[in-house]
Each structure stands twice: as C-alpha cells, then as structure tokens.
Residue, then its C-alpha position, 0 to 999 in steps of 0.5 A: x500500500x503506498x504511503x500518503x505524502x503531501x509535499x510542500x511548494x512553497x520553495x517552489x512558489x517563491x523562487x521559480x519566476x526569477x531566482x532559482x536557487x539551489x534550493x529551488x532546484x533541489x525541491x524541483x528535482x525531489x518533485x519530479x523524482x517523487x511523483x514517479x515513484x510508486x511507493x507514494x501517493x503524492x500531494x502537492x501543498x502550497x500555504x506559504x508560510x510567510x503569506x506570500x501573494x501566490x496562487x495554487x492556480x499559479x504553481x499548477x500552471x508552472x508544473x504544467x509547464x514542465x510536464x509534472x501532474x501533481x495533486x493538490x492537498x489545498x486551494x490558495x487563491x486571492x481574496x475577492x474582496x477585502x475592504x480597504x486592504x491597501x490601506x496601512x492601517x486595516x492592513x496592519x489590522x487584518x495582519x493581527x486577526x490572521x487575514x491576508x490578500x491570500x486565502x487557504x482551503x484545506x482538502x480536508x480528505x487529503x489532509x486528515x489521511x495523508x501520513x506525511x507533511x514534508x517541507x524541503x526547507x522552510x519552517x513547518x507551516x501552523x496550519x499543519x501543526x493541526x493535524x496530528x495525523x501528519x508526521x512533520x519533516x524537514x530537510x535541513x540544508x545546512x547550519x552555517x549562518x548558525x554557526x557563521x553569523x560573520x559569514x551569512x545573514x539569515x540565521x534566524x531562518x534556519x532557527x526557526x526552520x530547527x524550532x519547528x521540528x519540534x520534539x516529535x518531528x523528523x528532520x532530513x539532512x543533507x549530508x552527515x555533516x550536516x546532521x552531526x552539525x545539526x545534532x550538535x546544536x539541537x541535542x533535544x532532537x531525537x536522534x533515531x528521527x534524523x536521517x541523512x539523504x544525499x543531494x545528485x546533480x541533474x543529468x540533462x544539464x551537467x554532462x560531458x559536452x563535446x559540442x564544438x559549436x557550442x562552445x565555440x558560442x559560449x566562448x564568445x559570449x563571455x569571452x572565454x580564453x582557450x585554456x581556463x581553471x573555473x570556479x563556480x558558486x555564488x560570490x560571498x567570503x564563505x566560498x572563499x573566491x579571494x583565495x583562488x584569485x590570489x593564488x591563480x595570480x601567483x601561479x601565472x606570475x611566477x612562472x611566466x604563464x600566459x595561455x592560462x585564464x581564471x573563470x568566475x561563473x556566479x551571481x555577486x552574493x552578500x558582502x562580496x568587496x573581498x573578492x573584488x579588490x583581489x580582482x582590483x589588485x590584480x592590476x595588468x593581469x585583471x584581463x586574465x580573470x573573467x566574471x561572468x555574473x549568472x549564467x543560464x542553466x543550458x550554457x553550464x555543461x559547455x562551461x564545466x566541460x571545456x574547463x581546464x580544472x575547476x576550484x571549489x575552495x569553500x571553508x564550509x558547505x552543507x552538501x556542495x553541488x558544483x563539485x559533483x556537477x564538475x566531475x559529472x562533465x568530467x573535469x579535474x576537481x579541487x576543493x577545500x577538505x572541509x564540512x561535507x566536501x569529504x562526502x561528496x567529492x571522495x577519493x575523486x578530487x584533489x582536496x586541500x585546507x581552504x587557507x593554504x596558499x602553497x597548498x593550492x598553488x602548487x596544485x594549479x601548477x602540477x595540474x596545469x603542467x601534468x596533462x595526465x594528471x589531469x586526465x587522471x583526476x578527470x577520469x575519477x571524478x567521472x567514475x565517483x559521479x556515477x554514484x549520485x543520481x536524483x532517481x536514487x536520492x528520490x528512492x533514499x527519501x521514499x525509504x526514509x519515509x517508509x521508516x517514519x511512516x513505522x515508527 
C-alpha cells in the first residue's frame, strides 16, 4: 500500500519566476523524482508560510509547464474582496486577526489521511501543526549562518526552520555533516528521527559536452580564453573566491604563464568587496580573470566541460553541488577538505585546507603542467559521479519515509 505524502511548494512558489536557487532546484528535482515513484501517493501543498501573494492556480500552471501532474492537498487563491486592504492601517489590522490578500482551503480528505507533511526547507507551516495525523519533516540544508553569523545573514531562518521540528518531528539532512552539525546544536532532537539523504546533480544539464559549436558560442559570449581553471558558486567570503584569485595570480606570475585564464561563473552574493579588490589588485593581469555574473542553466555543461580544472575552495558547505556537477562533465576537481566536501567529492578530487596558499598553488601548477594528471583526476571524478543520481536520492527519501511512516 503506498504511503500518503503531501509535499510542500512553497520553495517552489517563491523562487521559480526569477531566482532559482539551489534550493529551488533541489525541491524541483525531489518533485519530479517523487511523483514517479510508486511507493507514494503524492500531494502537492502550497500555504506559504510567510503569506506570500501566490496562487495554487499559479504553481499548477508552472508544473504544467514542465510536464509534472501533481495533486493538490489545498486551494490558495486571492481574496475577492477585502475592504480597504491597501490601506496601512486595516492592513496592519487584518495582519493581527490572521487575514491576508491570500486565502487557504484545506482538502480536508487529503489532509486528515495523508501520513506525511514534508517541507524541503522552510519552517513547518501552523496550519499543519493541526493535524496530528501528519508526521512533520524537514530537510535541513545546512547550519552555517548558525554557526557563521560573520559569514551569512539569515540565521534566524534556519532557527526557526530547527524550532519547528519540534520534539516529535523528523528532520532530513543533507549530508552527515550536516546532521552531526545539526545534532550538535539541537541535542533535544531525537536522534533515531534524523536521517541523512544525499543531494545528485541533474543529468540533462551537467554532462560531458563535446559540442564544438557550442562552445565555440559560449566562448564568445563571455569571452572565454582557450585554456581556463573555473570556479563556480555564488560570490560571498564563505566560498572563499579571494583565495583562488590570489593564488591563480601567483601561479601565472611566477612562472611566466600566459595561455592560462581564471573563470568566475556566479551571481555577486552578500558582502562580496573581498573578492573584488583581489580582482582590483590584480592590476595588468585583471584581463586574465573573467566574471561572468549568472549564467543560464543550458550554457553550464559547455562551461564545466571545456574547463581546464575547476576550484571549489569553500571553508564550509552543507552538501556542495558544483563539485559533483564538475566531475559529472568530467573535469579535474579541487576543493577545500572541509564540512561535507569529504562526502561528496571522495577519493575523486584533489582536496586541500581552504587557507593554504602553497597548498593550492602548487596544485594549479602540477595540474596545469601534468596533462595526465589531469586526465587522471578527470577520469575519477567521472567514475565517483556515477554514484549520485536524483532517481536514487528520490528512492533514499521514499525509504526514509517508509521508516517514519513505522515508527
């Protein structure tokens, strides 16, 4: 008998029309991995736990959109009427009574015997804490605005996304990192309810790409050099870009290379002045460097795949997609030794402190002068990313659920 779960959408009802996040993509890639599976009977809720203007209607059109045929467990549509709902002071008003532009209809059928509620990443709703039916879980990405309020800003997010979980509840984890991490911090939670699930990289966009062609157009669109080291995250200090530029720049320096450029691929993230006055410092070798800000998803494979090496240097990760998505299109990958990195990247990369300089420099040497060193690493990362799909995360997750649902 297959097991009743309604999957939240917020995530999804938040970020798809302009910033798809990571985490936006994961919820997708769960989503249509999810719906497949025969195990489950799966339902779609969209409640919005912090009364964002979004639609039911809406999130069935996106779904449509990208082929998946998903139920839903409530209506969210816009209320008709609402007298004087623009001004502050009824707005204020209506906020303290509970009402909003927005309003919800519970299914009540789906809610009262569905067996799981499960949010893949914000707070468990109050509209859910009502049915006690409803074993709650949470993923939980990562702790490191928790743990590195100098390094992020939204602390108070995962606080309470933690909070919510509740004595009775279940929590999901991304990496056994991140589970020690959490486990830590929370030591009240149970630990026979936190289970850990591994993430994958999508295997339509992060493939080897051997299109010439293709290349040959993304080389011009971000005026690409023949031979490039790529690095790709957002650019914040927690993924310690400044480090890689720095030490790309004494490689090139000292040893007089000039066929050699440094790829930055990444949105500006939060307090990013350090990456950018080491690109300032880098004076006459700034040509060298090339930030190309975000770049759309059907451009990625081409960029990973024609790179030379590619730098991950983070100090801290909750799971690392990038690393996994570069040896999926087969490039040598380096990263930092820390957090969750060890999980994801194995014996398949070079893995180095996030704060040795001569470390890093002197791998960039022997990669950029050993061809088959780098076909070696190459060939691993391959090899090592053959162990992550979202068919088989998806597969984890149901079994995970299978546990919750006998306990």
């Amino acid at each position: 008998m297959s097991i009743k779960v309604i999957l939240d959408a917020d995530v999804i009802a938040d970020f798809y029309k302009d910033n798809r996040t990571g985490i936006f993509r994961v919820t997708l890639a769960f989503f249509r991995e999810l719906i497949k599976n025969n195990s489950i009977d799966a339902f779609y809720s969209h409640l919005s736990v912090f009364h964002n203007e979004t639609s039911t209607k809406e999130i069935d059109h996106f779904f449509s959109e990208n082929s998946l045929s998903v139920k839903k467990a409530n209506q969210r549509y816009r209320r008709p009427f609402l007298p004087f709902r623009k001004e502050k002071l009824f707005r204020h008003f209506y906020h303290k009574m509970g009402i909003y532009n927005y309003k919800n209809i519970h299914f009540k059928e789906v809610f009262s015997q569905a067996e799981i509620f499960h949010s893949f990443y914000y707070p468990i709703n109050n509209e859910i804490k009502k049915y006690e039916n409803l074993k709650k879980v949470v993923t939980i990405h990562d702790l490191i605005p928790i743990m590195f309020p100098d390094l992020h800003f939204n602390a108070a997010l995962i606080e309470n996304i933690i909070e919510s979980i509740g004595k009775d509840g279940y929590a999901v984890c991304v990496s056994e990192n991140t589970k020690k991490d959490l486990l830590n911090y929370a030591p009240h939670l149970n630990p026979d309810h936190v289970f850990v699930n591994l993430l994958a990289a999508s295997e339509s966009l992060f493939y080897v790409c051997n299109d010439a062609g293709k290349f040959k157009s993304i080389k011009e669109k971000y005026n690409l050099p023949e031979k490039y080291f790529l690095s790709v995250g957002t650019l914040e200090p927690r993924k310690n870009v400044d480090f890689v530029i720095r030490n790309f720049i004494r490689v090139i320096k000292e040893n007089n290379i000039d066929d050699l450029g440094l790829v930055l691929v990444g949105a500006k993230g939060w307090d990013y002045d350090k990456i950018f006055n080491e690109y300032n410092n880098a004076q006459e070798l700034k040509d060298k460097i090339i930030i190309t800000g975000r770049v759309p998803d059907e451009d990625l494979a081409s960029l990973y795949s024609h790179a030379h090496s590619f730098y991950y240097m983070s100090f801290y990760e909750g799971f690392g997609l990038p690393p996994l998505e570069a040896m999926q299109c087969g490039v040598a990958t380096v990263t930092s030794n820390t957090s969750s990195l060890p999980e994801v990247v194995g014996d398949a990369g070079i893995m180095l402190s996030p704060d040795d300089d001569k470390s890093l420099s002197q791998t960039m040497l022997n990669l950029y002068a050993n061809e088959n060193l780098r076909k070696e690493y190459s060939e691993k990362g391959l090899k090592r990313s053959k162990l992550f799909s979202w068919k088989k995360s998806a597969d984890e997750l149901v079994a995970i659920y299978q546990k919750i649902s006998n306990h």
